[in-house]
FIVOFI-805141 format. One line per 10 residues: for each residue x, z negated, y of C-alpha. Coordinates in steps of 0.02 Angstrom, whole numbers, always signed. Layout:
BEGIN
X Z Y ~ ...
END
This chain:
BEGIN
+0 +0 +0 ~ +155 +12 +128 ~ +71 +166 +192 ~ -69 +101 +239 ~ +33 -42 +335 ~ +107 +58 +416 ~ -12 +169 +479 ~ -113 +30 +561 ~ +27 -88 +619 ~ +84 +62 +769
-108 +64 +848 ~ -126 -110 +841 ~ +33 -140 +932 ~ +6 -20 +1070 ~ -170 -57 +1103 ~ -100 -231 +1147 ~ +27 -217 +1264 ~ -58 -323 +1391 ~ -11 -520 +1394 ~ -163 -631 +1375
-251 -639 +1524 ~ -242 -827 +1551 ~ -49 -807 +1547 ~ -50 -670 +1692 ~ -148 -625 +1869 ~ -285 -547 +1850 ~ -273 -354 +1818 ~ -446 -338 +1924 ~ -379 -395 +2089 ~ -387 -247 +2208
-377 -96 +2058 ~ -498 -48 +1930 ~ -474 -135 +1744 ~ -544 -152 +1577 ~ -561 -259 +1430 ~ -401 -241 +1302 ~ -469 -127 +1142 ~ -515 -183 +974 ~ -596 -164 +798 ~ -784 -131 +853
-831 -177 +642 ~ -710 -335 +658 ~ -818 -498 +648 ~ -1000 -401 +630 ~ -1067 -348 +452 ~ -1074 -172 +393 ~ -1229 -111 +303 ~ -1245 +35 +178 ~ -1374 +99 +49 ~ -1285 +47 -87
-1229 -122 -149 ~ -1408 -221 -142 ~ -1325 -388 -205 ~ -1242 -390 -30 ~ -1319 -318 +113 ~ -1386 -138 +49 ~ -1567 -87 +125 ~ -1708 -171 +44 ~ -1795 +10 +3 ~ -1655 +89 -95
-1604 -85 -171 ~ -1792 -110 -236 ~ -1771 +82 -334 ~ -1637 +21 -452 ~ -1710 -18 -610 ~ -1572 -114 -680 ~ -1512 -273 -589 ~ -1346 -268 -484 ~ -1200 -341 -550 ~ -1081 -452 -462
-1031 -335 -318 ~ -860 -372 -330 ~ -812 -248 -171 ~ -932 -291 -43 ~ -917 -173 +133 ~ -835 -337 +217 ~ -687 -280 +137 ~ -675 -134 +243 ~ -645 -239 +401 ~ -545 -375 +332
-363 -398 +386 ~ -270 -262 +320 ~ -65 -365 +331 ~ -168 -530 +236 ~ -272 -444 +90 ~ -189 -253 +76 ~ -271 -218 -85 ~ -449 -226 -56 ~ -592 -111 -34 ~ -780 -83 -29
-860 +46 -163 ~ -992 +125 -182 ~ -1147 +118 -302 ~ -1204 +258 -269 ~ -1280 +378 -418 ~ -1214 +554 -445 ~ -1287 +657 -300 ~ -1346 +506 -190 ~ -1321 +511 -18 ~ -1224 +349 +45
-1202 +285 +225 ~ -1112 +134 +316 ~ -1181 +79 +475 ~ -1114 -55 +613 ~ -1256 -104 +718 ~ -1211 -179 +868 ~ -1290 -313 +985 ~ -1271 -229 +1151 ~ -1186 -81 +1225 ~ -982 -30 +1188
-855 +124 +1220 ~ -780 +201 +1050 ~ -635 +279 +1084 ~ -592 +328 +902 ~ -613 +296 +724 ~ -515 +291 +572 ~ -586 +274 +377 ~ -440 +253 +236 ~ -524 +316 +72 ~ -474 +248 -90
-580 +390 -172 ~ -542 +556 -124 ~ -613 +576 +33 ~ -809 +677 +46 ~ -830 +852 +55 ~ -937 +833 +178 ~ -983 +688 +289 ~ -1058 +656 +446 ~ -993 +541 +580 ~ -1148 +477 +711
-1212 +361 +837 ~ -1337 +281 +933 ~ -1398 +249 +1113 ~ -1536 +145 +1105 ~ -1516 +42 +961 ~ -1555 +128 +825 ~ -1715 +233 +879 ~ -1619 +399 +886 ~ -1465 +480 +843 ~ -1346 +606 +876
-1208 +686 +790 ~ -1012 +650 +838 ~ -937 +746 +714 ~ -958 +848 +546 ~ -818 +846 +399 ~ -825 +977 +280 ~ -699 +1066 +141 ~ -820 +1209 +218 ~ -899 +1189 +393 ~ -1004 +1346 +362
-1076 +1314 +194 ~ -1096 +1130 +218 ~ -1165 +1137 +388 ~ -1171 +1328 +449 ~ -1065 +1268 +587 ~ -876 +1359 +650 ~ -740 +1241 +597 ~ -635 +1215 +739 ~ -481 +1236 +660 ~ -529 +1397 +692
-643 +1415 +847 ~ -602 +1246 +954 ~ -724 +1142 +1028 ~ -823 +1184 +863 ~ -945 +1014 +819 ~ -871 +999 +627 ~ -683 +1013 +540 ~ -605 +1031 +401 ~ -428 +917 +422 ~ -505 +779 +342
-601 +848 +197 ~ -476 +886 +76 ~ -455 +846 -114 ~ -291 +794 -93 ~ -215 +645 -60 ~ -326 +575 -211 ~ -306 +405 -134 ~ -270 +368 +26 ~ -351 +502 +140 ~ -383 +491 +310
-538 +534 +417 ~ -488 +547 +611 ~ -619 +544 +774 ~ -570 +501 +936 ~ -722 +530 +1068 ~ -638 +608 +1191 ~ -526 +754 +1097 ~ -380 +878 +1153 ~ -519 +989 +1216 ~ -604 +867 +1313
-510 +841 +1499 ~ -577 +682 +1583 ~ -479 +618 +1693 ~ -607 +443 +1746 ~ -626 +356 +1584 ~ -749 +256 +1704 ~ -886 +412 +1752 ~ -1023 +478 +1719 ~ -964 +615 +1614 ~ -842 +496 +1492
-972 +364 +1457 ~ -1087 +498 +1387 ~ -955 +526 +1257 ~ -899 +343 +1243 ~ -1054 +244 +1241 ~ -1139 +184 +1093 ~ -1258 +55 +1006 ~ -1251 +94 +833 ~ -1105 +190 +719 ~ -1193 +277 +554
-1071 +378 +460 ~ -1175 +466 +313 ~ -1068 +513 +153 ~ -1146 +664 +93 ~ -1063 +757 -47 ~ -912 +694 -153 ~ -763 +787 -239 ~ -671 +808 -389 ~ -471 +784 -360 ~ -344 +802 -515
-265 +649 -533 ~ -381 +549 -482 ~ -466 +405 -581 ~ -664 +429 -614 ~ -782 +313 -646 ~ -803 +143 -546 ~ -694 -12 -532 ~ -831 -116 -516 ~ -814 -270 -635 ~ -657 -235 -685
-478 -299 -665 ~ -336 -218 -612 ~ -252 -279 -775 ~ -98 -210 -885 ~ -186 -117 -979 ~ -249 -12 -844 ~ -55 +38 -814 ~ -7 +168 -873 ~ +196 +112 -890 ~ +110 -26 -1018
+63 +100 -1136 ~ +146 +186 -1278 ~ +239 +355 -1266 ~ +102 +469 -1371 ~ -46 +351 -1281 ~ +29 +401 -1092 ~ +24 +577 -1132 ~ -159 +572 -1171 ~ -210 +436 -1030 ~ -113 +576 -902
-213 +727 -960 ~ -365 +634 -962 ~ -336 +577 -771 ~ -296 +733 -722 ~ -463 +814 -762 ~ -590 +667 -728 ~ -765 +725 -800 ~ -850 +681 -633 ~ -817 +630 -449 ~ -758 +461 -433
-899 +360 -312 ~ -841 +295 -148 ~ -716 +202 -100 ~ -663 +140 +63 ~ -492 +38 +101 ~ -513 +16 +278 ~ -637 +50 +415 ~ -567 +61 +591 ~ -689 +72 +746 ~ -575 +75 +888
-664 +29 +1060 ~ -723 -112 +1217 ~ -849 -191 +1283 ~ -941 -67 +1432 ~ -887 -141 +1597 ~ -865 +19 +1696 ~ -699 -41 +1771 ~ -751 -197 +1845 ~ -684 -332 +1685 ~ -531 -381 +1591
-620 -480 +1467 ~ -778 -495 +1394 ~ -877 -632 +1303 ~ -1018 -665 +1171 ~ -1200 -578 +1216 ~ -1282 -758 +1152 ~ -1149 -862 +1123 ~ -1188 -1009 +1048 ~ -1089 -1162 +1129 ~ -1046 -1258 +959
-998 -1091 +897 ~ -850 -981 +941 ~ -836 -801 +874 ~ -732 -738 +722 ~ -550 -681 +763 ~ -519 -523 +856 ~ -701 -487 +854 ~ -737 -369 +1027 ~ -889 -460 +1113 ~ -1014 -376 +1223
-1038 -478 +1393 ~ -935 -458 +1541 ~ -824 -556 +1640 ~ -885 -455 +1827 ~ -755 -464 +1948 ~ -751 -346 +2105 ~ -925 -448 +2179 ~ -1019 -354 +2020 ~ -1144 -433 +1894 ~ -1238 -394 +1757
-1197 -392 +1560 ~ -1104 -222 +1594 ~ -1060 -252 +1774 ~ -1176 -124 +1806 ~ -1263 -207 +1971 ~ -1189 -292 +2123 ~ -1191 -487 +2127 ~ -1354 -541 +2216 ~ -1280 -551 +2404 ~ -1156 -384 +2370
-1262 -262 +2394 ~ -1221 -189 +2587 ~ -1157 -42 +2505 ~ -1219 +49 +2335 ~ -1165 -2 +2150 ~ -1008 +89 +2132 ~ -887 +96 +1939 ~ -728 +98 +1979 ~ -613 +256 +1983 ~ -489 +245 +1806
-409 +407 +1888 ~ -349 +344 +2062 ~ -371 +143 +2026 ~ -503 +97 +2175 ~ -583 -31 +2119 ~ -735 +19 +2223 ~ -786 -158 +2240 ~ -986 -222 +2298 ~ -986 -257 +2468 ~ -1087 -427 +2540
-1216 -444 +2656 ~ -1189 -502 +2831 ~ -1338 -639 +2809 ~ -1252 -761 +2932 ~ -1279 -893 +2778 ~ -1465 -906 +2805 ~ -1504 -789 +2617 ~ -1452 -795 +2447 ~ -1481 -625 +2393 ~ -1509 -458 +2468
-1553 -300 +2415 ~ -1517 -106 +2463 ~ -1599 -8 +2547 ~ -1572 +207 +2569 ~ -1659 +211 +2724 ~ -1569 +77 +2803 ~ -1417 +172 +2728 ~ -1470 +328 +2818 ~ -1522 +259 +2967 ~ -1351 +183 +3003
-1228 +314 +2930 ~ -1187 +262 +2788 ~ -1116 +116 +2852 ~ -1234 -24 +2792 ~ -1389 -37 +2692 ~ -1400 -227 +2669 ~ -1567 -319 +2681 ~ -1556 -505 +2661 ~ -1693 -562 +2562 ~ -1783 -713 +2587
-1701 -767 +2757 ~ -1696 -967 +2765 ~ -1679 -1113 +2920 ~ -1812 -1033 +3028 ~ -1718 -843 +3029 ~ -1798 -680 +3021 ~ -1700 -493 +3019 ~ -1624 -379 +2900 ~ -1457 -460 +2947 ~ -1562 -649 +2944
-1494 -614 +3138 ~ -1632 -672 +3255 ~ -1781 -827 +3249 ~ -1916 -820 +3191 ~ -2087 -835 +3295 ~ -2100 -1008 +3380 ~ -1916 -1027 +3367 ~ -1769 -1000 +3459 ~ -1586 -1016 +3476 ~ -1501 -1178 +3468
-1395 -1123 +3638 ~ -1243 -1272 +3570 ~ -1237 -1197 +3391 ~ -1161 -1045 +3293 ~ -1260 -916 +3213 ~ -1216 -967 +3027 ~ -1253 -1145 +3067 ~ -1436 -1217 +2979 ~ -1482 -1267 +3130 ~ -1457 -1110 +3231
-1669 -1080 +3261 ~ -1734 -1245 +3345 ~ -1930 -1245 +3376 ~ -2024 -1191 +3524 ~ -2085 -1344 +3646 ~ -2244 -1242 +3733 ~ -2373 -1366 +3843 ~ -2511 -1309 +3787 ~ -2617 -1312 +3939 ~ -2481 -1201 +4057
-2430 -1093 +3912 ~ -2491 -929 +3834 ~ -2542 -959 +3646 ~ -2470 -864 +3531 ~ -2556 -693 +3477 ~ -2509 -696 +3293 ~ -2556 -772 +3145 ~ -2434 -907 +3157 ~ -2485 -1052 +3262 ~ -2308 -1088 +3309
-2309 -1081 +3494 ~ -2225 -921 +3567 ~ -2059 -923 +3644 ~ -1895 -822 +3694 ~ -1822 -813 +3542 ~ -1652 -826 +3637 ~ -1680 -914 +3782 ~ -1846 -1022 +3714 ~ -1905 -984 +3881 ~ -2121 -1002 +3842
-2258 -885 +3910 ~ -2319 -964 +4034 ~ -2484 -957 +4121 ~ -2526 -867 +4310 ~ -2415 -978 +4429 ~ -2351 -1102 +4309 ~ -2160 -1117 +4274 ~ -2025 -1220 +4177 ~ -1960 -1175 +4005 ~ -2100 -1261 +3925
-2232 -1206 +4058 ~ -2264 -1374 +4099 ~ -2252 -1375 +4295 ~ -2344 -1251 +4427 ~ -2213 -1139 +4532 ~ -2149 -1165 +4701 ~ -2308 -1106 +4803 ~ -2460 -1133 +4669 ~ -2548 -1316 +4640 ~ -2684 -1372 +4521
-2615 -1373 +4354 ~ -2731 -1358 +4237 ~ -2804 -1236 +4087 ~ -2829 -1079 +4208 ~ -2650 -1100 +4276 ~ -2582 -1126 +4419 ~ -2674 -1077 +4592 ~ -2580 -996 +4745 ~ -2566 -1101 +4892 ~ -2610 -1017 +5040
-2477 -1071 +5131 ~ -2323 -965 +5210 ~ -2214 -1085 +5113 ~ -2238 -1219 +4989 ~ -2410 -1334 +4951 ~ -2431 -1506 +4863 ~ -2440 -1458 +4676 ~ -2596 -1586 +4643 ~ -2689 -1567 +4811 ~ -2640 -1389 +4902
-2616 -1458 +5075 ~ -2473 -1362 +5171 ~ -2293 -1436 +5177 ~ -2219 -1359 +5314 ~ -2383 -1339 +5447 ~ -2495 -1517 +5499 ~ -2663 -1365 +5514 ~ -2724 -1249 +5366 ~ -2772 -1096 +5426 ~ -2919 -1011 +5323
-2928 -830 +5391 ~ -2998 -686 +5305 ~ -2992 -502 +5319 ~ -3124 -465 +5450 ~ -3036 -593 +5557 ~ -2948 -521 +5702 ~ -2763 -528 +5696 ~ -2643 -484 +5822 ~ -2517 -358 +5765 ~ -2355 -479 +5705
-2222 -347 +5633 ~ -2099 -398 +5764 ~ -2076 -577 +5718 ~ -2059 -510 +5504 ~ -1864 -469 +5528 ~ -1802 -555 +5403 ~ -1933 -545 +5259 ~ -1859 -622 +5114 ~ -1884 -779 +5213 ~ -2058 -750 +5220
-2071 -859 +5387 ~ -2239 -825 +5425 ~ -2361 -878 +5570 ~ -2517 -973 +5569 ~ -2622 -819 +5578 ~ -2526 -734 +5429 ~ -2606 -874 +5307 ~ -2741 -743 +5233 ~ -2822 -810 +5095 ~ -3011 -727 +5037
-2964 -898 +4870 ~ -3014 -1018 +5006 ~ -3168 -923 +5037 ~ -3229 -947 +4860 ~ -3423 -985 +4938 ~ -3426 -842 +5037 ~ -3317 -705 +4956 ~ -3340 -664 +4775 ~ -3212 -521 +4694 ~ -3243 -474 +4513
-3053 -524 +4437 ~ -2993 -377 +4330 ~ -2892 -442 +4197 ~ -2772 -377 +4035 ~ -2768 -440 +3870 ~ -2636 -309 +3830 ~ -2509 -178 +3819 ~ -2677 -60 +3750 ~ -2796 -122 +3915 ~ -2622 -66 +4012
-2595 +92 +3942 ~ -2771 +135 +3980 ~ -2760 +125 +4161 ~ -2763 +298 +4236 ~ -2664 +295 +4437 ~ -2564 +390 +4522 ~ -2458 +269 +4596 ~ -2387 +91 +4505 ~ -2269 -59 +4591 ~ -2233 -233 +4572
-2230 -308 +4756 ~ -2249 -477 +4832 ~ -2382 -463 +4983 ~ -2296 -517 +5162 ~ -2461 -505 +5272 ~ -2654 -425 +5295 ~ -2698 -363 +5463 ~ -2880 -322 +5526 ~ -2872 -126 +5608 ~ -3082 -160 +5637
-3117 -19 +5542 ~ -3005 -53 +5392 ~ -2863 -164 +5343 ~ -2659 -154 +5322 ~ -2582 -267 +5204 ~ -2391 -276 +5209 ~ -2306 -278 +5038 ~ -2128 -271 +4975 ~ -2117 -150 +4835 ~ -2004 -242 +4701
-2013 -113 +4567 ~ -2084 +70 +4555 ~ -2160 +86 +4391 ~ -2255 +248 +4430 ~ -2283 +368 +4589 ~ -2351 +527 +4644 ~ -2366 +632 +4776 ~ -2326 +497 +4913 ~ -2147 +452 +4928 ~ -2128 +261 +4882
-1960 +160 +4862 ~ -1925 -7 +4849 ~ -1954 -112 +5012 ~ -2070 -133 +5145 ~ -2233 -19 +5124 ~ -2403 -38 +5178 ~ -2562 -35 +5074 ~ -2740 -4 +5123 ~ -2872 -100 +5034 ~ -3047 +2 +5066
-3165 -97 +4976 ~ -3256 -207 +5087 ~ -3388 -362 +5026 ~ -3542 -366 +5105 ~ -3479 -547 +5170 ~ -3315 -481 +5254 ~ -3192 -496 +5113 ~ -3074 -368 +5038 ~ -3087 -336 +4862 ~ -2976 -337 +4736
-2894 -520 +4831 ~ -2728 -476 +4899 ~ -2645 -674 +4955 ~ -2485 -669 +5051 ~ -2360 -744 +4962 ~ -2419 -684 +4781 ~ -2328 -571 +4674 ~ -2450 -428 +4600 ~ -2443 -263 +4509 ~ -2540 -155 +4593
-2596 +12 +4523 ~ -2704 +131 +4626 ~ -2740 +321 +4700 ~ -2646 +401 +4841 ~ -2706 +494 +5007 ~ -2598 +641 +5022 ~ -2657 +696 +5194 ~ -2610 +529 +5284 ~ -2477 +477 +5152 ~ -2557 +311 +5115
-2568 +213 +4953 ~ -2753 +139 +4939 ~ -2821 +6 +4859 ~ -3019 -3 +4791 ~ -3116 -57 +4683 ~ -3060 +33 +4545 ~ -2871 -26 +4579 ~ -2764 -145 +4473 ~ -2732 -304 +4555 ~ -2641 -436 +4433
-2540 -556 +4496 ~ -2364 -533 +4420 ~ -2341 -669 +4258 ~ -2208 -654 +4109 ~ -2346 -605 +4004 ~ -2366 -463 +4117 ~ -2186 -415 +4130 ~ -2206 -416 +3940 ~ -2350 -291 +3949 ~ -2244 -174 +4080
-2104 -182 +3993 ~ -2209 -128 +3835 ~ -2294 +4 +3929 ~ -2144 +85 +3989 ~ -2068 +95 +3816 ~ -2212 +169 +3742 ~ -2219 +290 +3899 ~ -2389 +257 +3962 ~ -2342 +190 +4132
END
């Protein structure tokens, strides 16, 4: 048996070369690596047709109709270690013109790179070498061995045409005992260059090996008959015999009376576990923890390096997956590694997404699923409603998103679903109600009084009120005048209007004629109600004065914003308005109170160049809310 030493000592020792890994660095760290190779069969039980009284099939076993005898060369033989027990072997029971087969079903998915079978028996004259995908379900053939491809198989033997599916190296007579069958899954005629891609795992991969004996052969020389049962005593030898009974013992071996039935010294099913470049090592599918695995037996379950998970490192790990699930490149050595998720540490997992991809060049494609400590955003990047930024603490800290602190009698409630009050989400800064103020909308502004569930109301002042009772700071007489009221013509003394040092007569408020004056307030619950408007001109301006003309009325404005304008030229600063809507009681209509901030939305006369104001005109005094709704309006392009 030297030969057969020999011939499997070389593979061994150069499919080894590697130290263990717990002696070295990892092989994975920045380059592309893979389990070392090993004896797919070693450690797992073969099955064939024959031999019920081990591990045959249960059908063909049940057809014999004599009992088995003590199977006294099981298939475990094939597998077992060919330097510790180099005369052993599994045969066949198998009846003249049966069909035999040895199978190695595996738990979970490998790579075969080759296989070698030692006969003892002259090896078949035809033989077929498969495997399986998917467990078992379906099969496909690797490779046909016949003394004649075309009359075995009506296939081209590719000693002849290359590439051809079946051969004829390994399906002669001769040697008797001893012969070798050869496969490796990627041949001589098959370039890949990525062990790791697409193309080489659909030669590589496989669930099940089924290698179906199909016809046997005669070979001179050879003994006939089984072993089974018997000895390998003296008299078996010929050198123990006499001279005349040698001469008749080597005549009658050298024309045995029928094929001699299977025989199989080794079986060698060269290949790894299926990481796809990501592992160096590889453990039991369902290991059991009191349990360790036979010797040398290749297991099925990844060690994932490279941020990749999965039994065949065939997904990224749950917060890698910015980028798409890459193998790595056997060719070049990139590693192609999962990349993580920015989730600022507020996720666990995320997940890809194409569009997201797409959408930012192929630079990202993270989502962060699940975003914790108050956090909303692909990225887990911004607060969620009725939170906001902690202003003293990082991003990735818990306690980034702090809640919103809304009174709820100056502020806004919230629109949505959540009854979390509504706030900046950076600034906290609360919607506030018309003329109230302070983060938390808790206070009324600098010229408004009467806190209270409507807001704040202006004081009609030209400077500042007392917030609870509205009595004038800076004047010991309120003045109540409204349009209709003659007064004098005061441009001259308005200089220096961001001041806003106004006279006694310029205190025109039609509020403090609530008894006699009574204006229909227009008001929008919306970015939809402001959309809807329909006006040729559009400006956010704070009102400076109202004059009485007799026959109409002037009010003095300075234009803060131009949101829309037509025909009439109008720029920021001072312009005048003309309100033409007149109350039977002397009032103008919509309410235009110096010292109020308003958007103000109405038609346009050409001829004179004025901008008018009536009763179809939008009058709201300026809020957040409303600079919300603006801001709104002009992205969606309707103002």
């Amino acid at each position: 048996m030297s030969f057969r030493l020999a011939f499997l000592f070389c593979p061994v020792y150069m499919l080894f070369p590697e130290s263990p890994p717990h002696l070295t660095a990892s092989r994975c760290m920045g380059h592309a690596c893979s389990p070392p190779v090993g004896n797919l069969a070693t450690g797992r039980v073969l099955h064939t047709l024959t031999g019920c009284c081990r591990n045959g099939t249960q059908e063909l076993c049940s057809s014999f109709q004599q009992p088995c005898s003590e199977d006294t060369h099981p298939p475990a033989q094939m597998t077992d270690d060919p330097f510790l027990h180099p005369d052993t072997w599994w045969e066949s029971s198998a009846d003249q013109g049966q069909v035999e087969e040895i199978r190695l079903d595996l738990e979970s998915r490998f790579c075969l790179t080759h296989m070698v079978m030692l006969f003892r028996s002259p090896r078949p004259a035809a033989m077929v070498l498969e495997r399986s995908v998917d467990f078992g379900q379906t099969w496909q053939a690797l490779k046909f061995f016949a003394s004649n491809c075309s009359s075995a198989f009506g296939l081209a033997d590719d000693t002849i045409q290359p590439g051809s599916l079946c051969t004829s190296r390994y399906s002669s007579a001769k040697p008797c005992s001893g012969g070798e069958v050869i496969f490796r899954s990627i041949g001589k005629d098959k370039e890949v260059e990525d062990p790791y891609s697409g193309e080489a795992l659909a030669l590589l991969t496989l669930t099940n090996l089924r290698i179906r004996l199909l016809q046997p052969q005669l070979c001179s020389g050879a003994p006939s008959g089984s072993s089974r049962g018997h000895n390998n005593n003296n008299n078996n030898n010929p050198e123990s015999l006499p001279a005349g009974a040698l001469a008749v013992a080597t005549k009658r071996r050298s024309v045995p009376s029928k094929p001699a039935p299977y025989a199989v010294y080794s079986l060698l099913a060269r290949g790894t576990c299926l990481c796809h470049g990501h592992a160096e090592q590889c453990l039991p599918a369902h290991q059991d923890t009191d349990q360790l695995p036979p010797e040398g037996m290749v297991s099925g379950r990844c060690v994932c390096s490279h941020h990749t998970a999965g039994e065949h490192c065939e997904t990224c790990a749950p917060l890698y997956n910015d980028r798409p699930w890459r193998p790595a490149n056997g060719s070049s050595g990139q590693p192609n590694p999962c990349q993580k998720c920015e989730c600022h540490g507020h996720a666990e997992s995320c997940h890809f997404a194409p569009r997201v991809w797409l959408a930012t060049g192929g630079t990202s494609g993270g989502v962060c699923d699940n975003c914790q400590h108050n956090t909303v955003g692909r990225r887990c990047q911004r607060c969620r409603p009725g939170y906001h930024r902690h202003p003293a603490m990082p991003l990735t800290s818990p306690h980034a998103c702090t809640r919103c602190w809304c009174d709820p009698v100056g502020s806004i409630p919230s629109q949505s679903n959540d009854e979390a009050p509504w706030c900046h989400p950076r600034s906290g800064q609360c919607h506030c109600k018309a003329g109230v103020g302070g983060v938390s909308c808790n206070q009324c502004l600098s010229g408004y009084w009467a806190f209270g569930p409507e807001g704040c109301k202006p004081c009609a002042c030209p400077h500042k009120c007392d917030a609870f009772t509205g009595h004038c700071l800076d004047s010991d007489k309120l003045y109540h005048i409204p349009i209709g009221g003659k007064i004098p013509d005061l441009l001259h003394i308005l200089s220096n209007e961001d001041e806003r040092t106004w006279s006694k007569e310029l205190a025109v408020s039609a509020l403090y004629y609530t008894g006699k004056c009574s204006c229909k307030e227009r008001k929008l619950r919306g970015v939809a109600d402001l959309c809807k408007t329909k006006h040729t001109y559009a400006i956010k301006a704070s009102v400076l004065s109202a004059h009485d003309k007799g026959s109409h009325a002037v009010v003095l404005v300075k234009v803060r914003k131009v949101l829309r304008s037509g025909k009439v030229p109008v720029s920021q600063g001072t312009h005048s308005i003309y309100p033409l809507s007149w109350t039977s009681r002397g009032c103008t209509c919509p309410i235009l109170n110096p010292g109020v901030e308003y958007l103000v939305a109405g038609s346009e006369e050409v001829e004179t160049g004025r901008l008018l104001v009536t009763l179809q005109s939008l009058v709201v005094p300026w809020s957040p809310m409303l600079g919300h709704y603006v801001a709104e309006g002009l992205r969606q392009g309707c103002l």
